[in-house]
N, C-alpha and C positions, 0 to 999 in steps of 0.2 A: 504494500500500500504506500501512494507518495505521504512523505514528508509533510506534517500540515503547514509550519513555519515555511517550509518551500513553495507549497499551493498558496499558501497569504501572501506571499511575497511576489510571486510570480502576477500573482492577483494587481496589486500595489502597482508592480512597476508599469503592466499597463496604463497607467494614468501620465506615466513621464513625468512624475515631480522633480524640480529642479531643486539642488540643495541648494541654490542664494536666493529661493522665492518662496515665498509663506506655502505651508504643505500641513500635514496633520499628524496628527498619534493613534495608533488600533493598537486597542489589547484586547486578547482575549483571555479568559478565565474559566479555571474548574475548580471552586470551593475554594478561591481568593488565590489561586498559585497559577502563575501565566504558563499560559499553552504556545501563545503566542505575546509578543511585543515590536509595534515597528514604527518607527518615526522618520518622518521627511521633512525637507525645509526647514525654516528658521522661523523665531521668533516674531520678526521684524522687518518688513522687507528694508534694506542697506543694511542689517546687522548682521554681526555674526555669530550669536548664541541659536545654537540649533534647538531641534526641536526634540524633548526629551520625553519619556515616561513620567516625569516629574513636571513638564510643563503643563501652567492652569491656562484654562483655556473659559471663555464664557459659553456658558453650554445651553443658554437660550433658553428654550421654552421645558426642555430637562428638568430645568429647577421646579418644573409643576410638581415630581413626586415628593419630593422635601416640603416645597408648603402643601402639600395634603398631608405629608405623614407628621406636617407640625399640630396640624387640626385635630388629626384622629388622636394623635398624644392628648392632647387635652382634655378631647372627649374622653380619651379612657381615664384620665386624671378626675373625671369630672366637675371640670372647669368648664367645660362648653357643649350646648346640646347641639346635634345634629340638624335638629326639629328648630333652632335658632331663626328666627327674622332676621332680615337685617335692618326693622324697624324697633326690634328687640337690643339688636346689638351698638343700634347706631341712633340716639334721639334725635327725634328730628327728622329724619330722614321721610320724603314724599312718602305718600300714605301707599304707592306700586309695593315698595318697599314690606311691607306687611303680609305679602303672600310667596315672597322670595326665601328658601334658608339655607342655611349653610351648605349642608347635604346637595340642593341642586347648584349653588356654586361649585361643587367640587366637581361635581359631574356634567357643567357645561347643559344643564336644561334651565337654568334661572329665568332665560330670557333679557338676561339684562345687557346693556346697549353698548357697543363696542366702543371705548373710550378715544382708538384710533383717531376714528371718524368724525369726533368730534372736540379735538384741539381746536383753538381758536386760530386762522391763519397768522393773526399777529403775537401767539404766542414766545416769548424770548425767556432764555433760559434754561432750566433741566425743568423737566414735567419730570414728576416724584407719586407716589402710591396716592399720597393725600391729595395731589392732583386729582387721580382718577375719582375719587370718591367725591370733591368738589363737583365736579364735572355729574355726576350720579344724581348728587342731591338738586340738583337745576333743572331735571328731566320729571315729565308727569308719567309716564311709564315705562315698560321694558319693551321689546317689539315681539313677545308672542306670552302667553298664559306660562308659566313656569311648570314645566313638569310635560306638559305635548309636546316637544319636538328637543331637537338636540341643536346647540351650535358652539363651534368651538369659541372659547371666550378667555379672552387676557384680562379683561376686564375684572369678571370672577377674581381670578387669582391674586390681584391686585388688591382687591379688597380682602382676601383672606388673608394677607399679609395683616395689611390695617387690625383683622380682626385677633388676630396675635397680640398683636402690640397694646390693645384694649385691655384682654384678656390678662394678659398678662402684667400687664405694665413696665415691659421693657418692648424693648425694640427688636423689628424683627430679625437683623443680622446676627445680634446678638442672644437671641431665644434660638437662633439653630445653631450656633458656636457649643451654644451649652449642654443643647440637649437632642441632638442628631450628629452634628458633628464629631463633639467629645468623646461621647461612648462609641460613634464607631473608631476611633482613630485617623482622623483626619483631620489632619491639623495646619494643614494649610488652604482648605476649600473654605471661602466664603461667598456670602453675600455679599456682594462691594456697593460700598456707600461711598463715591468719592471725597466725602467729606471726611473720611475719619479712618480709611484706611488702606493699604499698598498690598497688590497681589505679590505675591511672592514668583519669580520665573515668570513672569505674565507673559502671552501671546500677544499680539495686535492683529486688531482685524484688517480684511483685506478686502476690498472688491479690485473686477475688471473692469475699466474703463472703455467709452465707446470703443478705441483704438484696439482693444484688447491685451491692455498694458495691465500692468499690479498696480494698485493704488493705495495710501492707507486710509481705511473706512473703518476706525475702531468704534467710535462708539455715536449714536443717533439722538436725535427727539426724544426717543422712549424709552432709551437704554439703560435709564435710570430705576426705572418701575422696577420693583423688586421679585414679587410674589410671582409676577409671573415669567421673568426668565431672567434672574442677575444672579444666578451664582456662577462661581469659577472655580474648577477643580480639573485634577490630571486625570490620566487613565487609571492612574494608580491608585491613587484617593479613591477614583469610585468603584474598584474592586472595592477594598472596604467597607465603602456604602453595601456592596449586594452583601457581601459576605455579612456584615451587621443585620440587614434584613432576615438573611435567611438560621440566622443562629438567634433572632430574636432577641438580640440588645436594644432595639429601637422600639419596637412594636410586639403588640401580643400577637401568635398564631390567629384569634378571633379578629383584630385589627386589621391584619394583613388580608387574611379571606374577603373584607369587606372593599378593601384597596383594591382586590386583583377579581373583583365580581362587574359585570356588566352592569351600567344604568337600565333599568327601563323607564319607557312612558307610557304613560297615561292610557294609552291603548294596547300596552304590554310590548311593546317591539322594543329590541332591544339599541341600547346608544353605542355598543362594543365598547365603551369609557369607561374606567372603574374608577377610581379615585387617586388620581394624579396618573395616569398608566392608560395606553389603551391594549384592549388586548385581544391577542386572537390565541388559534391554535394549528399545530405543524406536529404531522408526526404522531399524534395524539398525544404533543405535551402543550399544555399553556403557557404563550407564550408573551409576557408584559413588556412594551417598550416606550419609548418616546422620543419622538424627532424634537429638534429645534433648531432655529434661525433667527440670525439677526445681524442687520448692517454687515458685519464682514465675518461671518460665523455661520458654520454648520455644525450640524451636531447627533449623532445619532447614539441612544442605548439600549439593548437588547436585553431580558433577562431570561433564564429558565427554570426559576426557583428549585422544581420538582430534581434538577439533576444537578444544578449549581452551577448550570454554564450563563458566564456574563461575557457580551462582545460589545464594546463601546469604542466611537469612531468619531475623534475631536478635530477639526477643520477650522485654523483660521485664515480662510478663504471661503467666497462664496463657489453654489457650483453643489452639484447632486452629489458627489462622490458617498458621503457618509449614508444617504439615503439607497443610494442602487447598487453600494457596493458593504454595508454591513450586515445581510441577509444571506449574500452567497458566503462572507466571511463564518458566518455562524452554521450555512448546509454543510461548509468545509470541516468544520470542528464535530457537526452531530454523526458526520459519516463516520468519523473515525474513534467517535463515542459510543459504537453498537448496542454494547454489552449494557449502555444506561438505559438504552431506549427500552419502551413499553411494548 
């Protein structure tokens, strides 16, 4: 049977990444010990610090599992109901607000209105979490009944942040330092707040220009919104993320079923969304992932709780690679994982 680090790589070089031009990091995992590690490019386009197993990278709309599995901590804490308003959570808040809760935030059925769309064109400055919820409280409803229909929503996320910070009464970078970070052993993934703190190894984002040149596109208008896509972590760090998942230092087994279970609505069909994760199935294993993007970042992670394979695929550059190419990376790793399969 080939080599799998040889089929990854062979994979990989199909793409032609240049070492002096922004490239990415793949690893792959079996119950946190690498099968695979492979890095391209550099940090920076002009730099010369390459790109490591160690380099953070902003992993976009990824950070959705982290602020769900900060909510579901507190639910099991019994600090937060599920069953929550966000006319409960939030005083004040337009009276739409009263049929929304937390539960369909997490799961992208709220209905509530995509914050994108509605910046002011003269806005100057970093638009921040309490942006988005500004923006929320100004509006007399959401665009569909909460619970009918499904839409993907940054907006949610953004607010679940906020509702951390309520909740808790500290901030939300700092409620996942302490208690998602810590216990799993990751100690240099955060939430970046420009105001108060330095990634450590950091990436720079990257787009192509009309010409099709590298350009640097590190950070956007929304880059700042937290909950729903600011944290930065290596390939390495987020082994330890799965491997914390699956040994249960972060969440209870009853927790996690609830994370890795399908939405439904209202008329019973399912959202394929579980709580922060969408999910399918291959093989007859379940399988939870999540893409993300943003300004000069891609991002893809894969998990298979059931066997402990994690494949996670950090890009900072724009461009499909981490999406059309972390799938075949993961059929490469289950062909040669037989003996796990069902």
């Amino acid at each position: 049977m080939p080599d799998l680090k040889q089929e990854i790589s062979a994979l990989l070089a199909e793409q032609a990444y240049r070492p002096d031009e922004p490239g990415c990091a793949v690893g792959v995992y079996l119950n946190g010990e690498p099968l695979f590690e492979g890095c391209h490019g550099v940090r920076a386009l002009g730099g010369t610090e390459p790109i490591t197993p160690t380099t953070n990278f902003r992993i976009a709309s990824v950070s959705k599992q982290f602020t769900a599995a900060a909510i579901l901590l507190l639910a099991e804490r019994g600090q937060l109901r599920l069953a929550a308003s966000l006319c409960d959570l939030f005083p004040g808040f337009p009276a739409y607000g009263a049929e929304i809760t937390v539960a369909e935030l997490i799961g992208h059925t709220s209905g509530i209105k995509d914050y994108e769309d509605l910046i002011p064109s003269d806005f100057s400055g970093t638009f921040r979490d309490a942006d988005v919820l500004h923006l929320m409280t100004q509006q007399e409803s959401g665009d569909f009944a909460p619970g009918s229909a499904y839409h993907y929503s940054n907006t949610a996320y953004a607010l679940l942040a906020l509702i951390v910070e309520k909740i808790t009464c500290e901030s939300f970078p700092s409620f996942l330092e302490h208690n998602l970070f810590g216990p799993a052993g990751m100690k240099r993934s955060l939430a970046w707040d420009d105001r108060i703190a330095v990634v450590d190894e950091r990436a720079m984002g990257h787009r192509r220009d009309k010409a099709g040149a590298w350009e640097l596109r590190d950070q956007g208008l929304t880059t700042s919104v937290l909950g729903d896509g600011g944290i930065y972590t290596s390939i390495r760090e987020y082994a330890l993320w799965d491997l914390a998942l699956r040994n249960d230092r972060i969440l209870s087994p009853a927790a996690l079923r609830q994370a890795y279970t399908p939405g439904r609505l209202d008329d019973g069909s399912s959202t394929g969304y579980g709580f922060g994760w969408r999910i399918e199935e291959k093989r007859g294993l379940m399988v939870c992932h999540h893409t993300g993007s943003t300004t000069g970042f891609n991002s893809f992670a894969r998990r298979i709780p059931s066997i402990g394979l994690c494949t996670i695929f950090l890009a900072n550059r724009n461009g499909d690679e981490p999406k059309n190419l972390a799938p075949k990376i993961e059929d490469l790793a289950l062909a040669q994982l037989k003996d796990l399969l069902p």
